[in-house]
N, C-alpha and C positions, 0 to 999 in steps of 0.2 A: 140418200140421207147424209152420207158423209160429204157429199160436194157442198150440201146447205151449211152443216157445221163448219166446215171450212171457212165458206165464206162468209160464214157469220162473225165466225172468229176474228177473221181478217178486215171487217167492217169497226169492230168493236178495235182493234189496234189502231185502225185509220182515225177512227173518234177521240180516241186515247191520245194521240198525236196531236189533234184539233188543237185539243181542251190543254193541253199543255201550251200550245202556240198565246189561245188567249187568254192563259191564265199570268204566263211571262208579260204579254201586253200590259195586261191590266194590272200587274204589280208595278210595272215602268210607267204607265201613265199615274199612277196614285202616287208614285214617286215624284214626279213630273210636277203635280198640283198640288202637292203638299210644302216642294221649292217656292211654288210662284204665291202662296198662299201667305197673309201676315201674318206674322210669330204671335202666339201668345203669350203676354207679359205674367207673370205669375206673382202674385201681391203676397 
């Protein structure tokens, strides 16, 4: 039982990890297309 918690744990860090990778992406890329995007003029 303790070897599954382990490696549950350590599944859920490995996730944790993921989700940070595409979370960084995906704030760079919105970055990214927000640059290449035309400015709105505000009247």
């Amino acid at each position: 039982m303790l070897f599954a918690w382990r490696l549950t744990n350590a599944e859920i860090e490995k996730l944790k990890q993921q989700l940070a990778i595409y979370q960084t992406a995906r704030a760079a890329y919105a970055r990214a297309l927000s640059e290449e995007l035309p400015k709105k003029e505000v009247h």
